[in-house]
VOGU-3710 file (C-alpha; in Angstrom, 3 decimals, decimal comma):
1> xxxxxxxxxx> 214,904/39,331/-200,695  213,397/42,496/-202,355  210,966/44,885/-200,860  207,655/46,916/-202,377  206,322/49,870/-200,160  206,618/48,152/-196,906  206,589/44,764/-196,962  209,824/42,258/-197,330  209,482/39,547/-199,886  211,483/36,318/-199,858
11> xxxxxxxxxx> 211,526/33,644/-202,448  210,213/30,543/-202,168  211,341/29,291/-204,921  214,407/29,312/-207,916  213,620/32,240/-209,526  214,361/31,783/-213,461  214,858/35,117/-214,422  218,267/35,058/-212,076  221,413/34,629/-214,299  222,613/31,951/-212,013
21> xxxxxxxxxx> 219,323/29,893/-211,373  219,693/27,494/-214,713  223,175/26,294/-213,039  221,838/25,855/-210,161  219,007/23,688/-210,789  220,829/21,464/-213,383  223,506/21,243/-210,402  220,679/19,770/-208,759  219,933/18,083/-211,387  222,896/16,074/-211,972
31> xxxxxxxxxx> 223,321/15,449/-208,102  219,682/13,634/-208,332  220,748/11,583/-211,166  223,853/10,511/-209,299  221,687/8,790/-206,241  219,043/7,476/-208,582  221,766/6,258/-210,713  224,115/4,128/-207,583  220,311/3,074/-206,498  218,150/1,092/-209,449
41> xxxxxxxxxx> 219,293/-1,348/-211,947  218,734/0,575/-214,718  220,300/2,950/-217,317  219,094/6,580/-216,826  219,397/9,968/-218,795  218,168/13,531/-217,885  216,896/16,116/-219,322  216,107/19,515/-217,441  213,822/18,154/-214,829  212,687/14,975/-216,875
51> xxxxxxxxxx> 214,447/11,521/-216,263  213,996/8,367/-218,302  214,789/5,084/-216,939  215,942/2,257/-218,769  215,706/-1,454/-218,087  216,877/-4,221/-219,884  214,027/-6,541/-221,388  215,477/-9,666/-219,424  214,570/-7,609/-216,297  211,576/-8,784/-214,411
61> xxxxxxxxxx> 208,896/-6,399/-214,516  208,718/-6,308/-210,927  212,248/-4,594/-210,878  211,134/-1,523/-212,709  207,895/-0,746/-211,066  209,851/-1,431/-207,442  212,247/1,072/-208,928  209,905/3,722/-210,275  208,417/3,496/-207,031  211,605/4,400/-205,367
71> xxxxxxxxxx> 212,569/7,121/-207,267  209,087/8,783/-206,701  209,748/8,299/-202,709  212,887/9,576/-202,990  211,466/12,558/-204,663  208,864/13,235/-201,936  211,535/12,495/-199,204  212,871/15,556/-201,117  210,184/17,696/-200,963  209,913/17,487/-204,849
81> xxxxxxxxxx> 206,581/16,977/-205,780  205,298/15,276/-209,747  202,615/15,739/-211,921  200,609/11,892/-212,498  200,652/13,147/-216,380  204,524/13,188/-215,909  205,131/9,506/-215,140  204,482/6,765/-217,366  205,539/3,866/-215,429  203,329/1,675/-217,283
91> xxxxxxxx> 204,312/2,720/-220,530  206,684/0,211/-222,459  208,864/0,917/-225,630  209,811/-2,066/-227,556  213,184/-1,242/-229,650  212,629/-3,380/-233,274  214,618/-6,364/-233,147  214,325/-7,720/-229,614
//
């Protein structure tokens, strides 16, 4: 909390400029990709705030959209809230070779 003339101001939100606040969120972080993880049949890897889920080509394609969708609930259940640009659940990468 920090006050200016006089009003009392209280963050809403992590502020960045805190030396602390980068441990924190990646705390958060890394407890996010630890449900997501025990959840979907996938592999997953994080970066800062983005996450990339993996699925194996044998996997139906139902699986990943059910699970894309599931993260994204989970999210909102959290009170997180995503930018459409940010998720490319229709997007496919093809690795040469299979």
């Amino acid at each position: 909390m920090s006050q200016w003339g006089s009003c009392l101001y209280h963050l809403i939100v992590l502020a960045f400029g805190l030396k602390s606040a980068p441990y924190i969120f990646n705390l958060f972080a890394k407890a996010l990709h630890w449900i997501i993880q025990r959840h979907i049949p996938a592999s997953l890897r994080h970066y800062l705030d983005d996450f990339l889920l993996m699925f194996s080509p044998s996997v139906p394609s139902e699986t990943p959209n059910a699970a894309v969708e599931w993260v994204l609930s989970l999210g909102r259940e959290l009170g997180l809230s995503f930018q459409d640009s940010d998720n490319l659940a229709d997007d496919q990468t093809r690795v040469p070779g299979t």
